[in-house]
mmCIF file of the N, C-alpha and C atoms, coordinates in Angstrom:
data_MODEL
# 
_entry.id   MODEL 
# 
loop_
_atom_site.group_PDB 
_atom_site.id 
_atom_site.type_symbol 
_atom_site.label_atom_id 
_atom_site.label_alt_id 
_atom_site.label_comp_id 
_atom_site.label_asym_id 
_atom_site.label_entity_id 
_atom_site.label_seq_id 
_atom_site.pdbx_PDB_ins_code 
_atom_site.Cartn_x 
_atom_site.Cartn_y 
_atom_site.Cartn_z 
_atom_site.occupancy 
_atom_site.B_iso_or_equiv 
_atom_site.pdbx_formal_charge 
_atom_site.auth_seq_id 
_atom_site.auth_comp_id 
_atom_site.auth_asym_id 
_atom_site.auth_atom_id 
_atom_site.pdbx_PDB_model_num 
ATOM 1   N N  . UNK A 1 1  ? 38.038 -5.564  -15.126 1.00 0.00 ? 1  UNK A N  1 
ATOM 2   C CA . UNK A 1 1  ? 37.058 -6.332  -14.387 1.00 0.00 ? 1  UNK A CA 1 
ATOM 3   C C  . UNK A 1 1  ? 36.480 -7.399  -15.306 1.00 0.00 ? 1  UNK A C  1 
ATOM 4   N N  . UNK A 1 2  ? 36.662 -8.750  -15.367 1.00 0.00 ? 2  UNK A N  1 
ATOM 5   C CA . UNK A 1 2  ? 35.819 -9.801  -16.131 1.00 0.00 ? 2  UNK A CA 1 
ATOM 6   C C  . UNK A 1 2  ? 34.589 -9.666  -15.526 1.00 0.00 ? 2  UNK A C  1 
ATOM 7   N N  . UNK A 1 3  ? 33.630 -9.965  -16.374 1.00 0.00 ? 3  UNK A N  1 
ATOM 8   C CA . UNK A 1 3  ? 31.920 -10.176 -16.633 1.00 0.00 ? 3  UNK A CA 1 
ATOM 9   C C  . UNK A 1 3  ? 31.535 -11.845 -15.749 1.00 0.00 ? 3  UNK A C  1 
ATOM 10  N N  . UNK A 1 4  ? 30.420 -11.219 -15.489 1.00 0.00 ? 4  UNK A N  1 
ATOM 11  C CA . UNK A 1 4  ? 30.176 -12.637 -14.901 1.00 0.00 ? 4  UNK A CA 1 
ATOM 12  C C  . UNK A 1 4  ? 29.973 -13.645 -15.680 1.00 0.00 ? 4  UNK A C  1 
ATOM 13  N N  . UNK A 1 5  ? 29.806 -14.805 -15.176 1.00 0.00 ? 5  UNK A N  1 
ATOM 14  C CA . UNK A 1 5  ? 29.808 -15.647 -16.348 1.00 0.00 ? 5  UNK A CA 1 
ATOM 15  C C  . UNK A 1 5  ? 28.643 -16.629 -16.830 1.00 0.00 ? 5  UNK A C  1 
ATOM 16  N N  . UNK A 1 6  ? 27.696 -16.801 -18.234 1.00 0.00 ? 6  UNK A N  1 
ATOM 17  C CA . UNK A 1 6  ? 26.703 -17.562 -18.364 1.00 0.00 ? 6  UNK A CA 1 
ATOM 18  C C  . UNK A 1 6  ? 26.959 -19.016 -18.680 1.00 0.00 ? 6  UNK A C  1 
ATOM 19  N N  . UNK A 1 7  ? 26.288 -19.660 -18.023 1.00 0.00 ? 7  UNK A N  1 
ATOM 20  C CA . UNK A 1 7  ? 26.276 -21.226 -18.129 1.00 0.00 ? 7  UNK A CA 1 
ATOM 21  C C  . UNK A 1 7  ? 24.885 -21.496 -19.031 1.00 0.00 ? 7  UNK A C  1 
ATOM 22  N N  . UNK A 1 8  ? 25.219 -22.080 -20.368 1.00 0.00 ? 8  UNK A N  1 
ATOM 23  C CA . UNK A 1 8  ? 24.142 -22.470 -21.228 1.00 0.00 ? 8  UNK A CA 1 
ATOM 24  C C  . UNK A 1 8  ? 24.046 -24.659 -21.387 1.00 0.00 ? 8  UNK A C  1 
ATOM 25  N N  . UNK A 1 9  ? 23.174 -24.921 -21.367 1.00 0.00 ? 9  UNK A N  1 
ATOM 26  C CA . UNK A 1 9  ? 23.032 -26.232 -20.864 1.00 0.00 ? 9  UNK A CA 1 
ATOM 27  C C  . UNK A 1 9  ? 22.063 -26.892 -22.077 1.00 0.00 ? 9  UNK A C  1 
ATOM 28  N N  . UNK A 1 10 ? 22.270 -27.253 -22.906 1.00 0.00 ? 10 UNK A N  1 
ATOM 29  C CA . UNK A 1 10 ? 21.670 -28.025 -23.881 1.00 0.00 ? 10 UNK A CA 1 
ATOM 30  C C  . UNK A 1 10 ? 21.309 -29.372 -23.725 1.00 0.00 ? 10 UNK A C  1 
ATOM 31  N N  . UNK A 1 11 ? 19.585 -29.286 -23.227 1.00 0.00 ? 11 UNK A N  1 
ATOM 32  C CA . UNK A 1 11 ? 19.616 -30.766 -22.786 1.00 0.00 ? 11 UNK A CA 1 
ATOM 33  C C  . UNK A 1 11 ? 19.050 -31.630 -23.632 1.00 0.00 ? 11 UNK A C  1 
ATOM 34  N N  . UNK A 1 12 ? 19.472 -31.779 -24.928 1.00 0.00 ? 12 UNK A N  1 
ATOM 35  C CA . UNK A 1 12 ? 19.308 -32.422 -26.393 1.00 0.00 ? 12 UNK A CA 1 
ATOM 36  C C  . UNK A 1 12 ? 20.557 -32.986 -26.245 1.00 0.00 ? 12 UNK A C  1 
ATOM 37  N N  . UNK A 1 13 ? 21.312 -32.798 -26.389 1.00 0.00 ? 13 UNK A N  1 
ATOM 38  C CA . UNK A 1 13 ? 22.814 -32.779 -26.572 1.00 0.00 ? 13 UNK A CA 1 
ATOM 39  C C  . UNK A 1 13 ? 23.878 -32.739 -25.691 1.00 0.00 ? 13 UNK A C  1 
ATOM 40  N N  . UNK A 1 14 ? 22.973 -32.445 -24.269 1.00 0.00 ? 14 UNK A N  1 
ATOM 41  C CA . UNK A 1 14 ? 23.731 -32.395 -22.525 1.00 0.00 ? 14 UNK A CA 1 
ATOM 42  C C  . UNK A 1 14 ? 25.469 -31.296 -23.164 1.00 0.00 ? 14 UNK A C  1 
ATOM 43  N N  . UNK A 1 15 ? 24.993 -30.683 -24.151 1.00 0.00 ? 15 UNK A N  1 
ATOM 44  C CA . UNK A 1 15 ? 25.969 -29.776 -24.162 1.00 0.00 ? 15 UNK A CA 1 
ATOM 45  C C  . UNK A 1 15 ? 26.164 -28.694 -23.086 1.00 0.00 ? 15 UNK A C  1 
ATOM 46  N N  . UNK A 1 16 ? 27.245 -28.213 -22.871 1.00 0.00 ? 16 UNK A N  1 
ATOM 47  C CA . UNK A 1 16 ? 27.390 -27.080 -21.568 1.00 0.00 ? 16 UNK A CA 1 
ATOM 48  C C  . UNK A 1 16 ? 28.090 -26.090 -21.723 1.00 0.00 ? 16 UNK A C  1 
ATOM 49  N N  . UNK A 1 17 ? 27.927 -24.934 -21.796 1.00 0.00 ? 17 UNK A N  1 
ATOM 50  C CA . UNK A 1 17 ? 28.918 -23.697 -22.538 1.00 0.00 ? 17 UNK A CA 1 
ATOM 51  C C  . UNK A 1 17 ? 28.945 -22.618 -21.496 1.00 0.00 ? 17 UNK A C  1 
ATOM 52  N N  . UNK A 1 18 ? 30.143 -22.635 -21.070 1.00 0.00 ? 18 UNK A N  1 
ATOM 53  C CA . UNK A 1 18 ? 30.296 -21.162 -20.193 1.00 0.00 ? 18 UNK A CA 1 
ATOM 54  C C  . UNK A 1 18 ? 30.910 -20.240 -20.670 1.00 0.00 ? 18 UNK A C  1 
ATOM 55  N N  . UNK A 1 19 ? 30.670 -19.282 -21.083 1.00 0.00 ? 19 UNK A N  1 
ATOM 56  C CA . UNK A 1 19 ? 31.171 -17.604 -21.486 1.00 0.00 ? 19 UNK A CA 1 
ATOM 57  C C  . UNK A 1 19 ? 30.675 -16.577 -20.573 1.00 0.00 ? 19 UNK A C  1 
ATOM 58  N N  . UNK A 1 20 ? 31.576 -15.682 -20.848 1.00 0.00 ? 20 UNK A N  1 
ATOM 59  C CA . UNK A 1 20 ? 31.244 -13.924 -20.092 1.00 0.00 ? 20 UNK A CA 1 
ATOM 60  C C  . UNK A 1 20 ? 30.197 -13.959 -21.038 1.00 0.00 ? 20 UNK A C  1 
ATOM 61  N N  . UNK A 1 21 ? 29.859 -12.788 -20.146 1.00 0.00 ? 21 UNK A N  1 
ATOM 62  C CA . UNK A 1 21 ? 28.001 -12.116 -21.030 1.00 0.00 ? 21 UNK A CA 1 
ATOM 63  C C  . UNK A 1 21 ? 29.004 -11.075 -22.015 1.00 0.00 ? 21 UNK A C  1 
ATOM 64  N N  . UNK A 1 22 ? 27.843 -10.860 -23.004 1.00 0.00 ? 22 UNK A N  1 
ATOM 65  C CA . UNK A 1 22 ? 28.466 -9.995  -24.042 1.00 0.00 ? 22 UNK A CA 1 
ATOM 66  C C  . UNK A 1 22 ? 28.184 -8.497  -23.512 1.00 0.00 ? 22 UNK A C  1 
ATOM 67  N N  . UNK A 1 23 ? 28.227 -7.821  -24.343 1.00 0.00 ? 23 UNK A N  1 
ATOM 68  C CA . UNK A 1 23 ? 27.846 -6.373  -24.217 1.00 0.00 ? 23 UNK A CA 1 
ATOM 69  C C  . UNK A 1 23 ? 26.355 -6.017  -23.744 1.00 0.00 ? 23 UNK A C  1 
ATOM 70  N N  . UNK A 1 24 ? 25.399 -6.549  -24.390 1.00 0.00 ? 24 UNK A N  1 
ATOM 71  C CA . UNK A 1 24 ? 23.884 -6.735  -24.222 1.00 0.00 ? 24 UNK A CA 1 
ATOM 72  C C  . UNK A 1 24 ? 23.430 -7.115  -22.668 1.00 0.00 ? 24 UNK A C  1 
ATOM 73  N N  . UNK A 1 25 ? 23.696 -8.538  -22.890 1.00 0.00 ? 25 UNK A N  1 
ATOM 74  C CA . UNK A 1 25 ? 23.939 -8.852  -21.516 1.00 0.00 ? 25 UNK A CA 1 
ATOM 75  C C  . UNK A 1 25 ? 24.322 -8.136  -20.226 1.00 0.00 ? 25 UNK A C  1 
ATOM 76  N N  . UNK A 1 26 ? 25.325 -8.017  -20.368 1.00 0.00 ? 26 UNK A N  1 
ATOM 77  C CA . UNK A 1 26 ? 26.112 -7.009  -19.382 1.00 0.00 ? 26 UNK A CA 1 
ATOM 78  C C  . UNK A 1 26 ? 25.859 -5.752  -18.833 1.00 0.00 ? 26 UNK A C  1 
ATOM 79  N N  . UNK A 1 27 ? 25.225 -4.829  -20.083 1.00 0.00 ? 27 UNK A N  1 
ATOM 80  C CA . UNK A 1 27 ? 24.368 -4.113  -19.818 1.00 0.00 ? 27 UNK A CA 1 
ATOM 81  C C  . UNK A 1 27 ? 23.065 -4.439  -19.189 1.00 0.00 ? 27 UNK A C  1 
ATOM 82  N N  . UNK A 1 28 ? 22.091 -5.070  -19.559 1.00 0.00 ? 28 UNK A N  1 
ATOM 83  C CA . UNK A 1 28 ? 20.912 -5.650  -18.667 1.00 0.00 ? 28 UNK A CA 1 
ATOM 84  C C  . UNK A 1 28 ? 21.458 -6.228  -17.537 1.00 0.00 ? 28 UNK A C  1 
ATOM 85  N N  . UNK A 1 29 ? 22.272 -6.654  -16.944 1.00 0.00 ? 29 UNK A N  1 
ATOM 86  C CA . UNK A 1 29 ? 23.145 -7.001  -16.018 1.00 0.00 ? 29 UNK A CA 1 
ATOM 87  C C  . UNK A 1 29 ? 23.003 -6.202  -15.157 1.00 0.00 ? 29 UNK A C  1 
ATOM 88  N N  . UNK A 1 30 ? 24.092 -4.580  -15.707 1.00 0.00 ? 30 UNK A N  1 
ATOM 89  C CA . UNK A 1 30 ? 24.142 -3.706  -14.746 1.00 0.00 ? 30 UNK A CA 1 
ATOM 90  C C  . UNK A 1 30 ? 22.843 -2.559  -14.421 1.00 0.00 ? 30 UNK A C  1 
ATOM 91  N N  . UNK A 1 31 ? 21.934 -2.942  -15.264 1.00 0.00 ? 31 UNK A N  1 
ATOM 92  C CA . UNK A 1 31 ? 20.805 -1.831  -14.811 1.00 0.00 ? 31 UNK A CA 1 
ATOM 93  C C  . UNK A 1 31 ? 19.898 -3.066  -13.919 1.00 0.00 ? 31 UNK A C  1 
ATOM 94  N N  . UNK A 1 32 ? 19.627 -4.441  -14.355 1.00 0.00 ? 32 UNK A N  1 
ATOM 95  C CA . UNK A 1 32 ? 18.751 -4.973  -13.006 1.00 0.00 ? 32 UNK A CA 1 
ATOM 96  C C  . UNK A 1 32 ? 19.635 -4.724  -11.367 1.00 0.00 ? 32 UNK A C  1 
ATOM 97  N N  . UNK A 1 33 ? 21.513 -4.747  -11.785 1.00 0.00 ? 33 UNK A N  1 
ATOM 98  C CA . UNK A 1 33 ? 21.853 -4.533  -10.148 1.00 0.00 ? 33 UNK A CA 1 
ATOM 99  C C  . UNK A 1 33 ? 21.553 -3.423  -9.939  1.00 0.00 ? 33 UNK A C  1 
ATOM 100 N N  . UNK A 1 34 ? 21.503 -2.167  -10.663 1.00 0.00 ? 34 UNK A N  1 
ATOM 101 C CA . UNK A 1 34 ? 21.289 -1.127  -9.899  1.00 0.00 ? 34 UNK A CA 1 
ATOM 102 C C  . UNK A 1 34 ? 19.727 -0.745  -9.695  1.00 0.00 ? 34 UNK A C  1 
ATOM 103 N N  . UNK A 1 35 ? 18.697 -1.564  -10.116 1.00 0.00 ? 35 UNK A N  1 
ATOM 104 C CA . UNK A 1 35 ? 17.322 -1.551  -9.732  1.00 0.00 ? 35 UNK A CA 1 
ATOM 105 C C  . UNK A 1 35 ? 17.404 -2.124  -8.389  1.00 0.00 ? 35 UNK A C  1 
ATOM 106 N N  . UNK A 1 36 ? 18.284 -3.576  -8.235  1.00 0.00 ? 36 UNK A N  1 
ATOM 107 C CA . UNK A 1 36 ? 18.043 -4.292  -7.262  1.00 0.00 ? 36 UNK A CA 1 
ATOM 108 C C  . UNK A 1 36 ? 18.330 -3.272  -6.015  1.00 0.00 ? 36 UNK A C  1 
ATOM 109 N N  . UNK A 1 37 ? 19.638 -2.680  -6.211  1.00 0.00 ? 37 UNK A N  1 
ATOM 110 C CA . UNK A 1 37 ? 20.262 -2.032  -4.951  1.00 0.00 ? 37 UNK A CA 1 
ATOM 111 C C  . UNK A 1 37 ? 19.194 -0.630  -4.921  1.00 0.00 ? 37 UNK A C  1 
ATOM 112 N N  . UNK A 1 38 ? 18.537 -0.139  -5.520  1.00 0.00 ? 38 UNK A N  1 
ATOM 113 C CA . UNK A 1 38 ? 18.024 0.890   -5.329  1.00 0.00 ? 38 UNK A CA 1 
ATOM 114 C C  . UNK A 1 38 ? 16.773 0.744   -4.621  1.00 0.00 ? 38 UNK A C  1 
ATOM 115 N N  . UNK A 1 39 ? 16.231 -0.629  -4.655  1.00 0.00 ? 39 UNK A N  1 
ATOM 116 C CA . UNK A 1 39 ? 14.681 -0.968  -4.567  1.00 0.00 ? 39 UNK A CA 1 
ATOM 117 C C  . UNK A 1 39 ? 15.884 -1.302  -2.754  1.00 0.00 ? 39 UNK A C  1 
ATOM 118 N N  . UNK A 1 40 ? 16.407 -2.048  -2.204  1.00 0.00 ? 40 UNK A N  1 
ATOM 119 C CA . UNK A 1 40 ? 17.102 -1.894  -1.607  1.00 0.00 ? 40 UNK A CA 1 
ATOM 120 C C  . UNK A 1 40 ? 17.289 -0.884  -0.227  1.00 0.00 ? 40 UNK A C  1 
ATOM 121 N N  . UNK A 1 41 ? 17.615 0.027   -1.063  1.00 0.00 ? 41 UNK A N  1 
ATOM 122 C CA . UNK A 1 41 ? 18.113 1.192   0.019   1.00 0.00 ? 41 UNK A CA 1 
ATOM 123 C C  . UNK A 1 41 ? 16.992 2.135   -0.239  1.00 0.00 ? 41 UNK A C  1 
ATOM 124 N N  . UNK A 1 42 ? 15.644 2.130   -0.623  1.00 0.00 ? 42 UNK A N  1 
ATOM 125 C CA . UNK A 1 42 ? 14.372 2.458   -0.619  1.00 0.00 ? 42 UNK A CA 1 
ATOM 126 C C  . UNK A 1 42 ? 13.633 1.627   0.796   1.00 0.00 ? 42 UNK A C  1 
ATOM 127 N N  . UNK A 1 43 ? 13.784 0.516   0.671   1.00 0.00 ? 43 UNK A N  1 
ATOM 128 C CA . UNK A 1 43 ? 13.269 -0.107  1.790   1.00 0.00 ? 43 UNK A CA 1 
ATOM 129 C C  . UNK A 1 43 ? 14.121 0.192   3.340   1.00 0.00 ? 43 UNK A C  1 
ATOM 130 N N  . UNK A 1 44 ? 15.571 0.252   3.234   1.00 0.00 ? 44 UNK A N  1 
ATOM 131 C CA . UNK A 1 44 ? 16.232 0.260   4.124   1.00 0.00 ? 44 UNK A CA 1 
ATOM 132 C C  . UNK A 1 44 ? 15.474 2.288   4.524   1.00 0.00 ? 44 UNK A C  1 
ATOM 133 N N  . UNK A 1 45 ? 15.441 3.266   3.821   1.00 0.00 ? 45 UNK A N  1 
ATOM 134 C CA . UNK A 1 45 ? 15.357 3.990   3.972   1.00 0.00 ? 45 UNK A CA 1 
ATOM 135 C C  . UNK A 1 45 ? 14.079 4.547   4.214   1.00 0.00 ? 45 UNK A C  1 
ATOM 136 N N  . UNK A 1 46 ? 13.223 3.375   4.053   1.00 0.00 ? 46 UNK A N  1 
ATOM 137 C CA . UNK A 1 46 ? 11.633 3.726   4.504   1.00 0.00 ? 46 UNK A CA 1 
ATOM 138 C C  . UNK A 1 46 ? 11.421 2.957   5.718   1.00 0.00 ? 46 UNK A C  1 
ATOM 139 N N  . UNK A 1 47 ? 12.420 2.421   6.219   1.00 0.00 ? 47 UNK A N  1 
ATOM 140 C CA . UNK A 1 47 ? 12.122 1.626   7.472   1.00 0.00 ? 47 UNK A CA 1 
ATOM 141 C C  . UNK A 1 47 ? 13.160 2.721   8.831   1.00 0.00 ? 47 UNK A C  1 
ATOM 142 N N  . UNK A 1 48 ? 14.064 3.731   8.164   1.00 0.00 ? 48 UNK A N  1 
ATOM 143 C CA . UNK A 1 48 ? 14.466 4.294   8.976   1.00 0.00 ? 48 UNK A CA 1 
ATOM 144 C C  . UNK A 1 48 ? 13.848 5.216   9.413   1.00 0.00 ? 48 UNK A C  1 
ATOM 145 N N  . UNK A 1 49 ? 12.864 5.848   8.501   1.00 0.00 ? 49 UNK A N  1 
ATOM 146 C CA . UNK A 1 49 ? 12.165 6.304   8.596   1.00 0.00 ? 49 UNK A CA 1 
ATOM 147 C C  . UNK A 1 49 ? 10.996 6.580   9.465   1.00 0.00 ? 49 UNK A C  1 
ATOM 148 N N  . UNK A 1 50 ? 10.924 5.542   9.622   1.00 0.00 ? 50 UNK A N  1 
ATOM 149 C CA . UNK A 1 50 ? 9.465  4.772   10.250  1.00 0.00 ? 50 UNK A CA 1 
ATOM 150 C C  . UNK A 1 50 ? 10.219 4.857   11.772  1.00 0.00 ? 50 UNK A C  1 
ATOM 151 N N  . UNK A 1 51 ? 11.400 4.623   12.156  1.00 0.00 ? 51 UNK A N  1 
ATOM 152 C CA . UNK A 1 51 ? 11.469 4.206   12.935  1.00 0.00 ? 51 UNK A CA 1 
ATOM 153 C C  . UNK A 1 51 ? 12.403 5.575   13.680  1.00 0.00 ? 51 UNK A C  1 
ATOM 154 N N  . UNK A 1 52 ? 12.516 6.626   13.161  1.00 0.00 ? 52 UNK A N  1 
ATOM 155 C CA . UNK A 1 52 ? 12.672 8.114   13.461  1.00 0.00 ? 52 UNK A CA 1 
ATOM 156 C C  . UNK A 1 52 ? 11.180 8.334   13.910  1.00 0.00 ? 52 UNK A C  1 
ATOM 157 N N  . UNK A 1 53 ? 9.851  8.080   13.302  1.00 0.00 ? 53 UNK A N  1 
ATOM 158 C CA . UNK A 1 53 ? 8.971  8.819   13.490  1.00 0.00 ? 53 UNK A CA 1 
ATOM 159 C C  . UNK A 1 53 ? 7.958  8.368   15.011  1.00 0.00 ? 53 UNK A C  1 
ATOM 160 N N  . UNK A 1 54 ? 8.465  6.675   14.914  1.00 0.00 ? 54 UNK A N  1 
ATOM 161 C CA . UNK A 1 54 ? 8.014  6.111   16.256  1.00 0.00 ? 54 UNK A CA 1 
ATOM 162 C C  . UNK A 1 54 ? 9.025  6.847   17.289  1.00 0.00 ? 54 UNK A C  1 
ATOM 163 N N  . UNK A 1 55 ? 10.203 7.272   17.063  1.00 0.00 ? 55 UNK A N  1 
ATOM 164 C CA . UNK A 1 55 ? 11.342 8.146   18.178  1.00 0.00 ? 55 UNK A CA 1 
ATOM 165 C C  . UNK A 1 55 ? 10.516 9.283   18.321  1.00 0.00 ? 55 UNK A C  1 
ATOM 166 N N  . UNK A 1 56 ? 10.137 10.098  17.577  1.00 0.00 ? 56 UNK A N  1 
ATOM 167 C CA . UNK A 1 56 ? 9.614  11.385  17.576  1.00 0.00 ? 56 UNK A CA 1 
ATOM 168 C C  . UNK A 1 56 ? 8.323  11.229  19.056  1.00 0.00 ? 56 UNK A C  1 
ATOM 169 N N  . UNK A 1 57 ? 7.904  10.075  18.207  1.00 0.00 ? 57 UNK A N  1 
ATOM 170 C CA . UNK A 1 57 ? 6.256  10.344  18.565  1.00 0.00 ? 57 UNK A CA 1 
ATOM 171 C C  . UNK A 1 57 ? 6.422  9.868   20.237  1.00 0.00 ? 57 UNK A C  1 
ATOM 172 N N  . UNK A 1 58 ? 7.850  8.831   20.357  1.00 0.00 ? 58 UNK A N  1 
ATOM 173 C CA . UNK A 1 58 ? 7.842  8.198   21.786  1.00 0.00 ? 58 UNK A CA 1 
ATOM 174 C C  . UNK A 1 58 ? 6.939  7.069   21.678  1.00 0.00 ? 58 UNK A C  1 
ATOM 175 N N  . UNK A 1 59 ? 6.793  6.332   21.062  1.00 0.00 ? 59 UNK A N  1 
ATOM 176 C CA . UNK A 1 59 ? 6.066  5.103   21.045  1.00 0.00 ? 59 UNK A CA 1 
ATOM 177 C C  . UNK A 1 59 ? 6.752  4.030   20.369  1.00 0.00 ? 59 UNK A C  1 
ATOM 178 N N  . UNK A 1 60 ? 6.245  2.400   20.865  1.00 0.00 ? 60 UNK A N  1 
ATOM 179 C CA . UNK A 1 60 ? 7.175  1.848   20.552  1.00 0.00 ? 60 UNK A CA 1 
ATOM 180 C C  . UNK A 1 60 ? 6.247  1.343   18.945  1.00 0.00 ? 60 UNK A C  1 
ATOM 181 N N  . UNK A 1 61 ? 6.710  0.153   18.517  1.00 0.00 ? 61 UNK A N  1 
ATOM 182 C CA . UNK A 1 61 ? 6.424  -0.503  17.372  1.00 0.00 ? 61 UNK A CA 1 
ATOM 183 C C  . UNK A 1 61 ? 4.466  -0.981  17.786  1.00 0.00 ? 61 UNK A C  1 
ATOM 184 N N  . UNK A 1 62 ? 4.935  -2.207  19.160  1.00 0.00 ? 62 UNK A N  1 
ATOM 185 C CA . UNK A 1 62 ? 3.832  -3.008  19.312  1.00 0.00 ? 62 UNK A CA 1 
ATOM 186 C C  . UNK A 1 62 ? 2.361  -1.475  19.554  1.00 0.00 ? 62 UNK A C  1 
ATOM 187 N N  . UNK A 1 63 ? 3.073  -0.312  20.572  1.00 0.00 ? 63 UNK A N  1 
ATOM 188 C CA . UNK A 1 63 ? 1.750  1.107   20.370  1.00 0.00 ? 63 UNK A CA 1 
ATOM 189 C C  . UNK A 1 63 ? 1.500  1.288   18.916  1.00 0.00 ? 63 UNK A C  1 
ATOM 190 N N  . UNK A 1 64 ? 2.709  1.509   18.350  1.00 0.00 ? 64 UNK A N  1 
ATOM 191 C CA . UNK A 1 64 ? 2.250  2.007   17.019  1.00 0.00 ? 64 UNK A CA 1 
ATOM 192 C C  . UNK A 1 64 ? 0.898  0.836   16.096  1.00 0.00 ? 64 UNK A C  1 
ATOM 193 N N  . UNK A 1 65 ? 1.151  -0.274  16.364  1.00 0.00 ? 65 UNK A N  1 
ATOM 194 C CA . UNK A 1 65 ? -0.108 -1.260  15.806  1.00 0.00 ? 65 UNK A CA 1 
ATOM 195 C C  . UNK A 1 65 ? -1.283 -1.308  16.242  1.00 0.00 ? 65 UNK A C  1 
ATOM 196 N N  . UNK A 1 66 ? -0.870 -1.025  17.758  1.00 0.00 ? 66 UNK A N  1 
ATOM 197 C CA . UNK A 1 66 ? -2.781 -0.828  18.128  1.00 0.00 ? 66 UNK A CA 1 
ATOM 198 C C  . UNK A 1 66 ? -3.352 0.201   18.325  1.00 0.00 ? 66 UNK A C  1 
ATOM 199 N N  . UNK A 1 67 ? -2.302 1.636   17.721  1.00 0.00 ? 67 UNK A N  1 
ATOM 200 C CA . UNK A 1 67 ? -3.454 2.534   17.211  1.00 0.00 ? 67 UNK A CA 1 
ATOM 201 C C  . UNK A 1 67 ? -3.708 2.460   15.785  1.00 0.00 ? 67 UNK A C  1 
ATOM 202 N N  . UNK A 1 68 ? -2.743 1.658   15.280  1.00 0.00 ? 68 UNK A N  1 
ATOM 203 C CA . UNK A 1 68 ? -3.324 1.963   13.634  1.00 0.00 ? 68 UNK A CA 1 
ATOM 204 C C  . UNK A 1 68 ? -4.691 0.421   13.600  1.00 0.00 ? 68 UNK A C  1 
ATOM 205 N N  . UNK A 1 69 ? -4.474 0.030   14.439  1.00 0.00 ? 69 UNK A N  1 
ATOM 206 C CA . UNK A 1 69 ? -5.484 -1.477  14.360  1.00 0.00 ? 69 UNK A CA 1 
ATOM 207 C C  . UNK A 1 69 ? -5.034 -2.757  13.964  1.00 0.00 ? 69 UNK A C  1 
# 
């Protein structure tokens, strides 16, 4: 699998350098995607949630707001 790739842009010198991320990189790489996807399927899974408990209760979304206010 190749690494994604960083674009560095030197605007002294309008130099432009694209390389794969190193090891460092790559690592911080793969733990922000798996924060991203986790924060993710936290939301997806607190909204299913929510929306099992309006099934339960038999009420729709717009009831559920005007009893909470």
């Amino acid at each position: 699998m190749s690494r994604p790739i960083i674009k560095i842009h030197n605007l002294e010198t309008d130099e432009v350098i694209e390389r794969e991320m190193n090891d460092d990189e790559f690592a911080i790489y793969e733990l922000d995607l798996a924060k991203s996807q986790a924060e993710i399927q936290a939301k997806i899974d607190a909204e299913n949630a929510r929306e099992a408990l309006l099934t339960r209760l038999g009420i729709t979304e717009e009831e559920a707001k005007l009893l909470l206010g």
